[in-house]
C-alpha positions in Angstrom: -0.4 15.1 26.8 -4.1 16.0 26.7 -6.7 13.4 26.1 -9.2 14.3 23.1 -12.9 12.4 22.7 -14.9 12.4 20.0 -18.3 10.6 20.1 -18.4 8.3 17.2 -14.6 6.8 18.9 -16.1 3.8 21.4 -12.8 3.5 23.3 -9.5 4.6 22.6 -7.5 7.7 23.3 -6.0 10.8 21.0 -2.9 12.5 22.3 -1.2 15.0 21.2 1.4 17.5 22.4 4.7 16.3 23.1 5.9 13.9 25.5 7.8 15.2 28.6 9.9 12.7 28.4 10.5 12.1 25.2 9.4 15.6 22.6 10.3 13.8 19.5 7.1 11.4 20.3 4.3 14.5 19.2 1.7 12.4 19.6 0.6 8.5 20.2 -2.9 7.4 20.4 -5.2 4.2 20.0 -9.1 4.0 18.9 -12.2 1.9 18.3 -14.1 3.8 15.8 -18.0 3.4 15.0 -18.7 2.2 11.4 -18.2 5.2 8.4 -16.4 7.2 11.2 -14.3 10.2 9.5 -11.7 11.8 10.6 -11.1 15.5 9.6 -7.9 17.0 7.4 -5.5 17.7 9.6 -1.5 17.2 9.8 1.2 17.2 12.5 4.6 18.3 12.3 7.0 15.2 12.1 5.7 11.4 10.4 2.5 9.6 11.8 2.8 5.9 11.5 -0.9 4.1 12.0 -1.8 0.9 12.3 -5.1 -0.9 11.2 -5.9 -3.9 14.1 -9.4 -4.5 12.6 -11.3 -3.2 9.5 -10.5 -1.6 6.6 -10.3 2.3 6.1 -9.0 4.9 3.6 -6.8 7.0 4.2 -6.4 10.3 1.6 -3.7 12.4 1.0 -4.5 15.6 -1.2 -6.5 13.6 -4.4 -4.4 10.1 -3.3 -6.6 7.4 -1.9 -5.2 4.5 -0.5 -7.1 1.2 1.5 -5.7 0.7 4.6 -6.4 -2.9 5.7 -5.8 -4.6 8.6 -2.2 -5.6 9.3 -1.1 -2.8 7.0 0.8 0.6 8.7 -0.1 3.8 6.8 2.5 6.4 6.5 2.1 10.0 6.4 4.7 12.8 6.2 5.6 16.0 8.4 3.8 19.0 7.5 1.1 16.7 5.2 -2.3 16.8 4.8 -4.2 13.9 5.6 -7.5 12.5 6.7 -9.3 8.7 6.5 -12.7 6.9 8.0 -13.8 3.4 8.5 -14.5 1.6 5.7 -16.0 -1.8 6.7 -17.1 -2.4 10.4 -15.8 -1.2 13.2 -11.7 0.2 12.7 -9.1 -0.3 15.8 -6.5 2.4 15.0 -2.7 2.7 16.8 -0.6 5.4 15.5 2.1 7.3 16.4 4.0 10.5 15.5 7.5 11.1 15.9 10.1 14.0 14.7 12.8 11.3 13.4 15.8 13.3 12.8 15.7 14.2 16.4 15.7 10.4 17.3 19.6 9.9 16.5 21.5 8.0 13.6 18.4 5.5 13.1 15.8 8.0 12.8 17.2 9.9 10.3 18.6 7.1 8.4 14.9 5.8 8.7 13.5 9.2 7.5 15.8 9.9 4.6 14.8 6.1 3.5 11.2 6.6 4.0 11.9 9.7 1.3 13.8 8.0 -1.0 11.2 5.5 -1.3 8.6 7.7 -1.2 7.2 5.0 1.1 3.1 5.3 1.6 1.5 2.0 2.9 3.2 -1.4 4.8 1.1 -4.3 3.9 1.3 -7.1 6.3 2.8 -4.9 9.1 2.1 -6.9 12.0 5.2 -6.8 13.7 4.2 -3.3 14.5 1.5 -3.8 16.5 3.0 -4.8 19.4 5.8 -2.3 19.5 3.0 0.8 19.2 0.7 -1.2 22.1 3.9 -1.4 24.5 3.9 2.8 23.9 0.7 3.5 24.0 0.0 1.6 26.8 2.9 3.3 28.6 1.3 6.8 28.0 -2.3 5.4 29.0 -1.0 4.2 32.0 -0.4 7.5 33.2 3.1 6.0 35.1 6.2 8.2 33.8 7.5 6.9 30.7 10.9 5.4 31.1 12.9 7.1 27.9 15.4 4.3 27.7 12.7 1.7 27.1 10.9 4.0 24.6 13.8 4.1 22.6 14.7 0.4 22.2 11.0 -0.2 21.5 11.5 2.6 18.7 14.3 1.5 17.0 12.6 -2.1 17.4 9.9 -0.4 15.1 12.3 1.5 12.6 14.1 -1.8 11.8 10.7 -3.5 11.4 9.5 -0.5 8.8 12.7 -0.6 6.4 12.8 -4.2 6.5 9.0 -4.3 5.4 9.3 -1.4 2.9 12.0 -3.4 1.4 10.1 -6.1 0.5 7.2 -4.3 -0.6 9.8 -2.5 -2.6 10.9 -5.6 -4.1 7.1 -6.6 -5.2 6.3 -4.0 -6.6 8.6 -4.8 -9.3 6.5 -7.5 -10.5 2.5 -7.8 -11.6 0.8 -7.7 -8.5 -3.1 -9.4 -7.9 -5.9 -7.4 -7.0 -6.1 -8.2 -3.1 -2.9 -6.1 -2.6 -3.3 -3.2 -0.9 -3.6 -0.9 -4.0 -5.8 3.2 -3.7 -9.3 2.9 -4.5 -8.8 4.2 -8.0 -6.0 1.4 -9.3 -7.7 -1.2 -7.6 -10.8 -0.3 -10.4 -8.6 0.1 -13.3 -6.8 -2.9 -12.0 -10.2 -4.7 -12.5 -11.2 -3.7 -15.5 -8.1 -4.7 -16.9 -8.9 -8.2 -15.8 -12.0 -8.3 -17.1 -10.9 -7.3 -20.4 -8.2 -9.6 -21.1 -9.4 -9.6 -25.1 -7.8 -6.2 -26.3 -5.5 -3.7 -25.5 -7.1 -1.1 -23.7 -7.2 3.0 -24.1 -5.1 5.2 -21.5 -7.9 7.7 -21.5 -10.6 4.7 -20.9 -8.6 3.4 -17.9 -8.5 6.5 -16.7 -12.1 7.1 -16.7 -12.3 3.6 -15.2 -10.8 5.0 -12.4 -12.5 8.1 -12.2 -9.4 10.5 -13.1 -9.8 13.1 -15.4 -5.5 13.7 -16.2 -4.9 10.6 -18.3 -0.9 12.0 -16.7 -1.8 11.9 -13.3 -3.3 8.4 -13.9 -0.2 6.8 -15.7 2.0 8.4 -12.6 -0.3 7.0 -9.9 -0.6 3.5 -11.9 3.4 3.2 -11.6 3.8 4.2 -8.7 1.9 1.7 -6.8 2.2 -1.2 -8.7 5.5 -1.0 -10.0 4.9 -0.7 -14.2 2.9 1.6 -16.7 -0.9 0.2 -17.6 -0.2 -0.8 -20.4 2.6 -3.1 -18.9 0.6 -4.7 -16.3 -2.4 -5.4 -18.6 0.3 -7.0 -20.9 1.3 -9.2 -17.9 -2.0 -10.2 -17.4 -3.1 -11.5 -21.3 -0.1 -13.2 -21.5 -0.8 -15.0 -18.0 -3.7 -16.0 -18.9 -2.7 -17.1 -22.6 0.0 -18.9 -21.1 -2.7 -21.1 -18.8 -4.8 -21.6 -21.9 -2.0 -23.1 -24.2 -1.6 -25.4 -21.3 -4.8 -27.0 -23.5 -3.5 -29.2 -26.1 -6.1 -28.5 -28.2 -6.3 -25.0 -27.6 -4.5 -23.0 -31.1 -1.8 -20.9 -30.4 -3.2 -18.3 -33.0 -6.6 -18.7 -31.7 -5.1 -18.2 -27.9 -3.8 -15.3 -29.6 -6.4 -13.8 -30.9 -8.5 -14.2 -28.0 -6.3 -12.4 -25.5 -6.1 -8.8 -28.1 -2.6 -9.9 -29.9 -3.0 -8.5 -33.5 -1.1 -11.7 -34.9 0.2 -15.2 -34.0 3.7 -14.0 -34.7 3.1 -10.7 -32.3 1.8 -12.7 -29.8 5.0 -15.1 -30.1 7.4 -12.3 -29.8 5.7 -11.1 -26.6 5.4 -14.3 -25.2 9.1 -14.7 -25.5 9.9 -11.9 -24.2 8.0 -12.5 -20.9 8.9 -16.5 -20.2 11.9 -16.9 -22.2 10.2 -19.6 -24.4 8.3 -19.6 -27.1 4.0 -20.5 -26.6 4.7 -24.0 -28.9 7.6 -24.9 -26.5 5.4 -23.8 -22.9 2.1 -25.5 -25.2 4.6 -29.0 -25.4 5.3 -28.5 -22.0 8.6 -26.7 -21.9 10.1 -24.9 -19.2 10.8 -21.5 -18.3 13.9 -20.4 -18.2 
């Protein structure tokens, strides 16, 4: 494999080409990047699986943005255009690329998962991180890579990947806060919604919140990361936060309702019942969800 520098990378190394030893492997790296580094578009021919040791970047794929924090493995797909810089400090980067379907039964189980899911970012990945050192550290080495080894430690790594895109499947089913790792663009409109919590708000406005012109393209970029349509999620959070305000004696359910955009104590009701399976007198008295 041939080393590649770049001044703004500190320390670190870029590989590409396959291994000898192992051609599915197309290329394995790791870098300390200077502050607001950039990396150019670019692609490779199978999946690239990076991980974020320290910093936060964003990574963009076509007119996707997505924060890459640290902890979180980023996911890009053969043939894909991608490119990302540092976003906060210095970034430590390990990635690796790999050709799955030549890696046996669990690569290609793991691949046709990974496009099933349409699976983008890991949050929380650190299991990873140890896995893609024990590589890369083989390649740096220069000593000849033992194939055997390189293989357990991969299907170590695949097993940690489905696992964690499980559960990230599994919460994306429900609201989720800001500090998730959510693009650029739904973290805004994500924002706004919360500071809003007295109306319903306009598609087109949370759209132009989040700096997208295709009020479509929005809507399919909302759902996708967190799960649920706008509208949904901004629903979720009113009633939240109504629900912590009946938790005030004093506090009038049609007032709470008001105040949190419901056009009517008895619309507000229906919607709250829906969500906690109670009605807001019986959470207000201290009742129990069901």
């Amino acid at each position: 494999m041939k080393i590649l520098r770049e001044p703004q990378i500190i320390s670190g190394f870029i590989y590409e080409d396959p291994l000898e030893e192992l051609p599915a492997v197309t290329h394995c790296g790791e870098a300390l990047c200077v502050p607001g580094y950039q990396l150019a578009t670019h692609s490779h021919r199978g999946f690239e699986f990076a991980y974020l040791s320290r910093g936060e970047a964003v990574w963009r794929v076509g007119k996707d943005e997505t924060v890459h924090q640290m902890g979180d493995l980023f996911i890009t797909y053969p043939r894909e255009r991608h490119s990302g810089g540092g976003r906060a400090g210095e970034t430590h980067h390990l990635w690796i690329g790999l050709e799955l379907e030549k890696l046996g039964a669990e690569g290609r189980q793991l691949a046709g998962h990974l496009r099933r899911k349409n699976v983008r970012l890991l949050s929380g990945c650190a299991a990873a991180e140890p896995i893609l050192r024990s590589i890369v550290g083989q390649v740096v080495s220069g000593l000849p890579l033992k194939r055997e080894v390189t293989l357990a430690y991969l299907r170590v790594l695949f097993a940690v990947i489905e696992q964690q895109s499980r559960r990230d499947t599994a919460e994306k089913r429900q609201a989720r806060p800001l500090a998730l790792p959510y693009s650029y663009a739904v973290q805004k409109a994500v924002a706004y919604m919360e500071k809003h919590l007295d109306r319903r708000l306009p598609l087109a406005e949370l759209a132009a919140v989040a700096s997208l012109k295709q009020v479509s393209h929005f809507c399919t970029q909302f759902r996708r990361e967190v799960g649920m349509t706008p509208a949904t999620h901004h629903l979720h959070l009113r009633l939240n936060a109504a629900r912590t305000a009946l938790r005030q004696p004093a506090f009038d359910i049609t007032l709470v309702a008001m105040q949190f955009g419901f056009s009517s104590s008895q619309h507000f009701s229906t919607a709250f019942q829906r969500a906690f399976g109670l009605s807001p007198r019986t959470w207000q008295k201290g009742g129990a969800e069901k």
